[in-house]
C-alpha positions as CSV (number, residue, x, y, z in Angstrom):
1,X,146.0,-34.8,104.1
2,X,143.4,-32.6,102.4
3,X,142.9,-29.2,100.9
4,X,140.0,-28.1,100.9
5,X,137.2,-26.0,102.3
6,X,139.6,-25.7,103.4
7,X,140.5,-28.7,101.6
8,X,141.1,-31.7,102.6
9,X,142.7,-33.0,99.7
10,X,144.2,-31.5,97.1
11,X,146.0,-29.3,97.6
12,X,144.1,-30.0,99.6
13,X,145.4,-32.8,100.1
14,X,147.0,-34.6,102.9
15,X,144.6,-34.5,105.9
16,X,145.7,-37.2,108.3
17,X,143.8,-37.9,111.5
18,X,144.6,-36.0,114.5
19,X,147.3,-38.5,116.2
20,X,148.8,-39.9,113.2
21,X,152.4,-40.6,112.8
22,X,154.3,-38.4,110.3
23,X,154.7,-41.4,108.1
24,X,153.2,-44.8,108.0
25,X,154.3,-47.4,105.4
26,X,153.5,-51.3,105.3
27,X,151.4,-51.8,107.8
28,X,147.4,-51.6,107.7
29,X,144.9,-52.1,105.2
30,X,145.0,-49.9,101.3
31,X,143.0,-50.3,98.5
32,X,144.2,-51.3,95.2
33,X,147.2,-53.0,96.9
34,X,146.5,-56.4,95.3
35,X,146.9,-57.6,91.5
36,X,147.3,-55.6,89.3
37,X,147.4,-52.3,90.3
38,X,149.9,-52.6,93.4
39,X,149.7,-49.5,94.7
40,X,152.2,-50.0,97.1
41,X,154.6,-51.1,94.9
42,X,158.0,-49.5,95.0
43,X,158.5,-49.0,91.2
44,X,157.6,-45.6,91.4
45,X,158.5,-42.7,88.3
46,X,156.8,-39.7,90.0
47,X,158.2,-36.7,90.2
48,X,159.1,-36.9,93.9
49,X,160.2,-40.4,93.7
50,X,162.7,-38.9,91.0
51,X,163.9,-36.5,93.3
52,X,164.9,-38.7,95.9
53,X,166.8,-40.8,93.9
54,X,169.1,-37.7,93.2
55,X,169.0,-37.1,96.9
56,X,170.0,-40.0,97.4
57,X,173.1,-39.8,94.6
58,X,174.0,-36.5,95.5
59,X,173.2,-34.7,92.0
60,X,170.5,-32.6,94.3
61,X,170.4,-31.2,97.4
62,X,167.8,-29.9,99.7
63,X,168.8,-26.5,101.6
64,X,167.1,-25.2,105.1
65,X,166.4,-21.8,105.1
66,X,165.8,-20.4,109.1
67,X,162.0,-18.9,107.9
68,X,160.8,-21.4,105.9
69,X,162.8,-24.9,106.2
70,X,163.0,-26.6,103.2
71,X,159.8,-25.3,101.6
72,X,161.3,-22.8,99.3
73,X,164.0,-25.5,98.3
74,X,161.4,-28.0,97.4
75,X,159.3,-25.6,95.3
76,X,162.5,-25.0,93.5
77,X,163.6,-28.7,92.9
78,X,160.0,-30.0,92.0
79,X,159.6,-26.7,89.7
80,X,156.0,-25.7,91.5
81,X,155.9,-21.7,91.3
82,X,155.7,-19.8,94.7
83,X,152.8,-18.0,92.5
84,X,150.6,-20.7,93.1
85,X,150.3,-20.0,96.4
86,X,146.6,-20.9,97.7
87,X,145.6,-20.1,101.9
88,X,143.4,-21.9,103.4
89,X,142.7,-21.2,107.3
90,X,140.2,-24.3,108.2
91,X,142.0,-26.9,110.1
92,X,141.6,-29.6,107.9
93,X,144.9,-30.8,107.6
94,X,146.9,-33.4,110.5
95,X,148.9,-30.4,111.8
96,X,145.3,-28.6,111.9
97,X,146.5,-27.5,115.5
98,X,148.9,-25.2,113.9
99,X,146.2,-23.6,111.4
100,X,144.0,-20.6,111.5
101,X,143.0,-17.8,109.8
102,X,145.7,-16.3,111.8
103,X,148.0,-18.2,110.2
104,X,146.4,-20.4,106.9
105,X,148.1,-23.6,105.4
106,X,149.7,-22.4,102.0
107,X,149.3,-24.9,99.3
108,X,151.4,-24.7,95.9
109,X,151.0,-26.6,92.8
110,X,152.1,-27.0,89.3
111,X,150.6,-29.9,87.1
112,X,152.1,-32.9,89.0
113,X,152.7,-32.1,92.5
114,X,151.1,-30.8,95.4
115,X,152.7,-28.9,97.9
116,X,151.6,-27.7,101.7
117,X,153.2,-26.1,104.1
118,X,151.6,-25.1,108.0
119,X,153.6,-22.3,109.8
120,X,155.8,-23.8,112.1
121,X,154.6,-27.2,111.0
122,X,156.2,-30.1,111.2
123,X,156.1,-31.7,107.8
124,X,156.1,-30.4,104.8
125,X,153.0,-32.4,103.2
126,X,153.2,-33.1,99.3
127,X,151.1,-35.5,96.6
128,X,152.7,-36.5,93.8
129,X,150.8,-37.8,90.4
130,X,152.8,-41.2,89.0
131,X,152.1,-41.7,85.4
132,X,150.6,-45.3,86.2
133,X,149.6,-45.0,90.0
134,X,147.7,-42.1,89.8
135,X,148.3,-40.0,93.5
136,X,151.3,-41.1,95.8
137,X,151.2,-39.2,99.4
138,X,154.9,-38.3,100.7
139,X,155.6,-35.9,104.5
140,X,159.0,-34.1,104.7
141,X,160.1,-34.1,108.2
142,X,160.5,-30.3,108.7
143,X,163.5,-30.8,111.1
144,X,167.0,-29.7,109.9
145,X,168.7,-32.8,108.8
146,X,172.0,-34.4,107.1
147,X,170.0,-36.3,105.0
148,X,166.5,-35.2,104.8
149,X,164.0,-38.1,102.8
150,X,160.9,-37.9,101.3
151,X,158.6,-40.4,103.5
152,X,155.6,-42.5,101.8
153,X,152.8,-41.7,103.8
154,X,150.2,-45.0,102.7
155,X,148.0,-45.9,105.3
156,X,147.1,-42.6,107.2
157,X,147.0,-40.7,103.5
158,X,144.2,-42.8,101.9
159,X,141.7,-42.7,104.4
160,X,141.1,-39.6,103.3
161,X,142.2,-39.4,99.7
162,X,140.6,-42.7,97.8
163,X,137.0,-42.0,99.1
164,X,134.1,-40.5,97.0
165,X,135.1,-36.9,96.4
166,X,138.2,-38.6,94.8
167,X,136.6,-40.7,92.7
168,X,137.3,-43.4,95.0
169,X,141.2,-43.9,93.5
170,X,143.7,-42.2,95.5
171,X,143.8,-38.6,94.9
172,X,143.3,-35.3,95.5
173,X,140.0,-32.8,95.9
174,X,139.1,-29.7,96.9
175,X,136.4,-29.3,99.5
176,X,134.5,-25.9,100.9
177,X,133.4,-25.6,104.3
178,X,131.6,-23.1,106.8
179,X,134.6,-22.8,109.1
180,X,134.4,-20.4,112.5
181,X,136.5,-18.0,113.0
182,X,138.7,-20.0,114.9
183,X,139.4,-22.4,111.6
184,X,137.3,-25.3,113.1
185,X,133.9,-26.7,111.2
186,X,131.0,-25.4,112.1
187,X,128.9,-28.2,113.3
188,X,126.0,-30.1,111.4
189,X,126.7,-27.2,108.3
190,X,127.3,-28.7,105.3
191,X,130.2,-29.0,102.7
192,X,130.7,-28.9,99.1
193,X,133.7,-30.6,96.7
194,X,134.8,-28.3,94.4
195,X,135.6,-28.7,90.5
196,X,134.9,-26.7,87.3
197,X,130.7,-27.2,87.7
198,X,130.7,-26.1,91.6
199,X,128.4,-22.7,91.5
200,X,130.9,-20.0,92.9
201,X,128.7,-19.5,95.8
202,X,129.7,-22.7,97.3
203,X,133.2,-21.9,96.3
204,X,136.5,-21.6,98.8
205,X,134.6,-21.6,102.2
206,X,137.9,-21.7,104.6
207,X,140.0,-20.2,102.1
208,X,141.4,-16.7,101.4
209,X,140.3,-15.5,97.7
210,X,142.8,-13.0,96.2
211,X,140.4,-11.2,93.5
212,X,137.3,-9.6,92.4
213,X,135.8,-13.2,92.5
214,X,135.8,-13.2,95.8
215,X,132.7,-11.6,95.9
216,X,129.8,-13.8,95.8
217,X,131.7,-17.1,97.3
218,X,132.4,-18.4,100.7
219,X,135.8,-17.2,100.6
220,X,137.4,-14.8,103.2
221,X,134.8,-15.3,105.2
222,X,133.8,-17.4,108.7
223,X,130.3,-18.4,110.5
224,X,128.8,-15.7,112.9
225,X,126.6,-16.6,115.7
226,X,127.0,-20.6,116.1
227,X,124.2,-22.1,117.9
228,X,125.1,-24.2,120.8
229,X,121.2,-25.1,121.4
230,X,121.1,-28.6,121.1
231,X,119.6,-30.1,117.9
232,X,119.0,-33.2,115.7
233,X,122.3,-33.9,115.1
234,X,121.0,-35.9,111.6
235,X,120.0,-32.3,110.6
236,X,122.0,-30.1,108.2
237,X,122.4,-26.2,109.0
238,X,123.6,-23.5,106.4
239,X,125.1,-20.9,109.0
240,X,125.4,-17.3,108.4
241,X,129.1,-15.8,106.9
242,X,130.5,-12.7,107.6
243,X,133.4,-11.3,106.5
244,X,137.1,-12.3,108.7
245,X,137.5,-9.3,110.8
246,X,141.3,-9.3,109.6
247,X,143.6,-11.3,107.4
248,X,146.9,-13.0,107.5
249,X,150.5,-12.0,107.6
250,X,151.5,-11.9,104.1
251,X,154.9,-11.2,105.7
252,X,155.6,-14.7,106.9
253,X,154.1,-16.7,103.3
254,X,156.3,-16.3,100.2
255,X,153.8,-15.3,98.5
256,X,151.3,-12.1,100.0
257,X,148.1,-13.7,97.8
258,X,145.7,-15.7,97.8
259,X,145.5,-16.1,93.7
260,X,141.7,-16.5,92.6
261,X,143.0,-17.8,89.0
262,X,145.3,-20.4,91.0
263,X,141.8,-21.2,93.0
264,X,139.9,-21.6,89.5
265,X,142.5,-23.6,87.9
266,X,142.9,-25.9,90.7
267,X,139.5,-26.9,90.6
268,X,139.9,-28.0,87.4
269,X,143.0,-29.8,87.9
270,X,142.1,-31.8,90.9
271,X,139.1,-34.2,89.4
272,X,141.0,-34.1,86.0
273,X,143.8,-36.0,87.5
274,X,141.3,-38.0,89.6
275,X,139.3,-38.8,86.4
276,X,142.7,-39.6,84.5
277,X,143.4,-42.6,87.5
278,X,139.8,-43.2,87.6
279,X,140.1,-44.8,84.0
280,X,143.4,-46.1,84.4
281,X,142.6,-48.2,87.3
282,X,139.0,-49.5,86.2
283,X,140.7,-50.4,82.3
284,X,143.1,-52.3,84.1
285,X,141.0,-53.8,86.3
286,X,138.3,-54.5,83.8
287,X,141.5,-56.3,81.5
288,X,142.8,-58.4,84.3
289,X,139.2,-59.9,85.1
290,X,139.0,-61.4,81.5
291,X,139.4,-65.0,81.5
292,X,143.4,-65.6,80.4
293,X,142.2,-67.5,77.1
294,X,141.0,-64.3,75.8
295,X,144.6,-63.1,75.8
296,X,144.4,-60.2,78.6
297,X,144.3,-60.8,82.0
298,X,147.1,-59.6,84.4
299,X,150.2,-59.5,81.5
300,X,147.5,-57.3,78.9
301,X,146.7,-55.2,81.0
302,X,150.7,-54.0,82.1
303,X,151.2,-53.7,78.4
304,X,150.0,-51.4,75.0
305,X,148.9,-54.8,73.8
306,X,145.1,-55.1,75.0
307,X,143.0,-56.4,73.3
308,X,140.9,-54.0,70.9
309,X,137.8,-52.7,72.7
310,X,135.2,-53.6,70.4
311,X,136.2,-57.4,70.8
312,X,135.8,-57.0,74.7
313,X,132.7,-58.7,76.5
314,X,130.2,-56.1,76.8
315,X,130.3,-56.0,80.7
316,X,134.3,-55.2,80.3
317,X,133.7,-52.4,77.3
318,X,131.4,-51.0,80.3
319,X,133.6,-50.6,82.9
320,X,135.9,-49.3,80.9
321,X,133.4,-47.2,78.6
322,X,131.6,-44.9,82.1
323,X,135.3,-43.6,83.4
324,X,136.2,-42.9,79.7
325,X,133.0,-40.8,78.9
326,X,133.2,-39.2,82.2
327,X,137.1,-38.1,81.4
328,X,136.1,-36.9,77.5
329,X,133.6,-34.8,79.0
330,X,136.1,-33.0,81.7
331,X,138.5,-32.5,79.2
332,X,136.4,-30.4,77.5
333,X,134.9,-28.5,80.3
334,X,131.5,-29.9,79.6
335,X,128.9,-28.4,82.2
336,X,131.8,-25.4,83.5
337,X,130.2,-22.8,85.6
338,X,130.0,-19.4,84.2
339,X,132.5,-16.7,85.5
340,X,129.6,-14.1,85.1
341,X,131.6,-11.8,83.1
342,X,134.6,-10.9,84.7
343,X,137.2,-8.7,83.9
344,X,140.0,-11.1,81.9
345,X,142.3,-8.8,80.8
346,X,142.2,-7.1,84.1
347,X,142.9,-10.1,86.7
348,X,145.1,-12.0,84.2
349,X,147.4,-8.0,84.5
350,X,147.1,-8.4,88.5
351,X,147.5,-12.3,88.7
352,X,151.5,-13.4,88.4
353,X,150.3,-17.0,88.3
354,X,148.5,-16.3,85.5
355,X,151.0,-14.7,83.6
356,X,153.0,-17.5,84.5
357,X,150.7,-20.7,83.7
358,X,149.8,-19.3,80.3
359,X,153.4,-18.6,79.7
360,X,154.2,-22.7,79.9
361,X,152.1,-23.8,77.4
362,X,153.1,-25.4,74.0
363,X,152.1,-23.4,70.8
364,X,150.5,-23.6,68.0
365,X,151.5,-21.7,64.2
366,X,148.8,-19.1,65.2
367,X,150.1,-18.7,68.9
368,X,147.2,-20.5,70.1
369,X,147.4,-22.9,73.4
370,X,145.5,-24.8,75.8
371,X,147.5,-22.9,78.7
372,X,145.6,-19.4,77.9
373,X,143.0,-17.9,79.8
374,X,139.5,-16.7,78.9
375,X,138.8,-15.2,82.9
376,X,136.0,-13.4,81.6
377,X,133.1,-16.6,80.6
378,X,134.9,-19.0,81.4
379,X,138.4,-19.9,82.8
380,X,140.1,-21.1,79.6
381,X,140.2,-19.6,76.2
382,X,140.4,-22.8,74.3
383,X,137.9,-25.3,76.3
384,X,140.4,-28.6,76.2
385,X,142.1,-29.6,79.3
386,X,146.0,-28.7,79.2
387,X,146.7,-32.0,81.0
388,X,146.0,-33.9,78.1
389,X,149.9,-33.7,77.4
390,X,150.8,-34.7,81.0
391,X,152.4,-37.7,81.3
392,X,149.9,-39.4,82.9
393,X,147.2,-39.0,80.0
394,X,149.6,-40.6,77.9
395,X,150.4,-43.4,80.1
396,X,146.3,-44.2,80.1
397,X,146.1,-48.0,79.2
398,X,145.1,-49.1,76.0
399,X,142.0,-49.4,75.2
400,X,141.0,-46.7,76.9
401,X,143.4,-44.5,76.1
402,X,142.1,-45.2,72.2
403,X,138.6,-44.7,72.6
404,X,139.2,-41.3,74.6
405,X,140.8,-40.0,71.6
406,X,138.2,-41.9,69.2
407,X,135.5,-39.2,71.3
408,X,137.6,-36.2,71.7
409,X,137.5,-36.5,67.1
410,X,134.0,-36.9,67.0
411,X,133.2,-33.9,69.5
412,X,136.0,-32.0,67.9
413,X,134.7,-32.6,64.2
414,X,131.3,-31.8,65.1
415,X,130.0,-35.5,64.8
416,X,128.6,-35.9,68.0
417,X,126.6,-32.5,68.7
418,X,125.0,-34.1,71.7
419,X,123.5,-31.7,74.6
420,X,126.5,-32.6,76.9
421,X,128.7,-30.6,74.5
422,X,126.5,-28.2,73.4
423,X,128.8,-25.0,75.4
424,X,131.5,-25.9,72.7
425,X,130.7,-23.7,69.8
426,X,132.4,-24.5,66.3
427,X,134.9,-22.1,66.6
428,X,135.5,-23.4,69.6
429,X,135.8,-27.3,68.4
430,X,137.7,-26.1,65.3
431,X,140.4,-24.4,67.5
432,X,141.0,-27.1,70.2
433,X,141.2,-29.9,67.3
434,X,144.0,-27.5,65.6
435,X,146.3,-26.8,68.3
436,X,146.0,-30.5,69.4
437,X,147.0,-31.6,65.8
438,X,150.3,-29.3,65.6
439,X,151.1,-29.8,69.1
440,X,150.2,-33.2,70.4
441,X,152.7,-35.6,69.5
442,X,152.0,-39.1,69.0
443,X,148.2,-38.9,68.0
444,X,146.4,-41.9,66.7
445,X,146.3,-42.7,63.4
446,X,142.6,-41.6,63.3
447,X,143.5,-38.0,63.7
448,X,146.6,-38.3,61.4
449,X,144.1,-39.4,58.6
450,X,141.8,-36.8,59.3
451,X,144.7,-34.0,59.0
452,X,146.3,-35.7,55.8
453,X,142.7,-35.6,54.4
454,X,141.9,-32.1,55.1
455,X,145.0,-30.7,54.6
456,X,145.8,-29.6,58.0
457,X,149.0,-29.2,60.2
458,X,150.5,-31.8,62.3
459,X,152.4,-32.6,65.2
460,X,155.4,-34.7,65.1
461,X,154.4,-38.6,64.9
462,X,156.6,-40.0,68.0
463,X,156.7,-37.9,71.4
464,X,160.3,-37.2,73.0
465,X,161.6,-40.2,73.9
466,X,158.8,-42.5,73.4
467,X,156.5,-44.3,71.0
468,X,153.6,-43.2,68.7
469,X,150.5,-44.2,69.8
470,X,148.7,-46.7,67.3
């Protein structure tokens, strides 16, 4: 499963080998299937795993239409916009034999699920973000059925997706790659994961690019002239791209784009959702290795009460401290590529996506959020990650969860003004800090203190249906 350069992963995402079966589950070797992460645990609250309970209760119901299957009824149920719609035409996917630039995989995505779809494929292929698990990997057989089910596709899923481009936790990436104009790779070229720091040039090779940005990447465009001279096979080539002599049939995708702001943000959402398990899983870890007379161990670190980080051993506070640091950084777009000055105004007018993203996100009493785009510097207006109120932030372990907040105040206050945050001007660090303090609920009482103190507004103490964090 895999986006990417076409994209292995991520929305990429599910790129199984070649002859896999459309599901494989309980057999084989995962990682993190052990103590105490359990990935293949059953105990599942993602939002496909909720879905198929109310398949499975009748409340919902999944409806084939003759053109597209049950694509356009997923989207619906899981609440992922057609206007997310990404192409990519490298075969990197399991049903790659189906792919090309002819006829790209469509990928759709809204900030928990990952959608593909092949024409005339035969699975739909989707990834799904639990709040404690990080990425679970699920194929709907594309065959009209009574009862159509949402298969957990372990073994074949995370050969691909918990490897280094993910972070090594199971997950999602986006990957560019010299494709031919067939779709396949060239041979010996090389390939690049994509997030928020990849250079544009080595952007969306084996993708379609809807937008002036375009221009200047890999996108929309295939090898010329692929030598079959024999070589060093060791050696790495950088091929020659030219421009696809024509496109796809926007008549046969639900959507007729390729959206460059979908593109953008989903490199940004990819490795923030990688970086979000990344710390959950090595906090957990890191707790369950303690010796049990210190009071962790398997039963701390399942619950809020771990023990406080500065009591942890130093080699514990380490393990946790690296993933943390890394995640505080992301969040605030720390070492983002420059659009170059683009027209914002213009491709947020011509982009329904992002019309449609911005329109989701939570306000502040100035009309401020997280959710609205800059598109001419730099992607977001307001340099703070919008998944910091997704579900799975807030189900980051303890103490983890803790210190990443302890950071974000002392970047967002100005008191660390170290190089790594040196893009985020103090109008910048002023506004992220407000909107997060009228709109986050359930900050720590750190940040409370700081608004009582200096008079500022807040959010409500206790999130919908849950507890304040300490």
């Amino acid at each position: 499963m895999a986006p990417a350069a076409a994209v292995p992963t991520v929305a990429a995402y599910l790129a199984l080998p070649a002859m896999a079966q459309i599901a494989v589950q309980n057999q084989g070797y995962v990682p993190y299937s052990d103590a105490p992460i359990n990935y293949r645990a059953g105990d599942l609250g993602d939002p496909v795993a909720q879905l198929q309970k109310q398949l499975d209760s009748g409340k919902a119901h999944l409806v084939y239409d003759k053109d597209h299957g049950y694509l356009k009824s997923v989207l619906d149920l899981l609440k992922v916009p057609t206007n997310s719609q990404t192409l990519v035409f490298s075969k990197t996917s399991f049903q790659y034999k189906k792919i090309s630039p002819d006829h790209p995989r469509a990928l759709y995505y809204n900030d928990d699920v990952y959608v593909g779809s092949v024409h005339e494929g035969k699975a739909v292929e989707i990834v799904s973000f639990d709040p404690r698990q990080g990425a679970i990997f699920y194929l709907l057989d594309e065959d009209k059925a009574d009862k159509p089910v949402f298969q957990r596709a372990e073994l074949d899923c995370t050969q691909c997706h918990i490897a280094a481009g993910t972070r090594g936790v199971p997950g999602v990436l986006l990957r560019s790659v010299y494709p031919k104009a067939d779709g396949n790779l060239a041979p010996r070229a090389p390939s690049f994961i994509t997030d928020q720091k990849s250079p544009l040039s080595e952007r969306w090779g084996g993708w379609y690019v809807t937008g002036s940005l375009a221009k200047g990447s890999m996108g929309n465009a295939a090898v010329v002239n692929v030598s079959t001279a024999p070589v060093d096979k060791t050696a790495r080539t950088v091929p020659e791209l030219s421009p696809l002599d024509q496109g796809f049939d926007a008549s046969a995708y639900l959507a007729p784009t390729s959206d460059q702001v979908a593109l953008l943000v989903l490199a940004h959402q990819t490795q923030m959702h990688n970086l979000i398990t990344l710390t959950n899983y090595q906090t957990r870890l890191a707790l369950y290795a303690l010796p049990k007379e210190t009071g962790a161990g398997e039963a701390k670190a399942s619950t809020d009460a771990a023990p406080a980080f500065e009591g942890l051993p130093e080699t514990t506070k380490a393990q946790i401290q690296k993933p943390a640091e890394q995640l505080v950084r992301y969040l605030l777009f720390a070492g983002e590529t420059p659009l170059g000055g683009t027209d914002g105004r213009g491709t947020v007018a011509s982009s329904a996506f992002a019309r449609g993203f911005a329109s989701r996100g939570v306000r502040d009493a100035s009309g401020r959020s997280l959710r609205d785009f800059d598109l001419h510097d730099r992607v977001f207006r307001y340099p703070c990650s919008y998944l910091i109120y997704s579900s799975a932030f807030d189900a980051l372990p303890e103490p983890a969860k803790g210190y990443v907040y302890h950071r974000l105040l002392q970047v967002l206050t100005g008191q660390d003004q170290s190089p790594d945050f040196a893009g985020l001007s103090a109008d910048d660090r002023k506004a992220v800090l407000s909107i997060l303090l009228e709109t986050k609920p359930g900050l720590p009482g750190e940040w409370r203190a700081y608004a009582r103190s200096n008079h500022l507004r807040l959010a409500a103490a206790t999130p919908p249906g849950g507890r304040a964090h300490a």
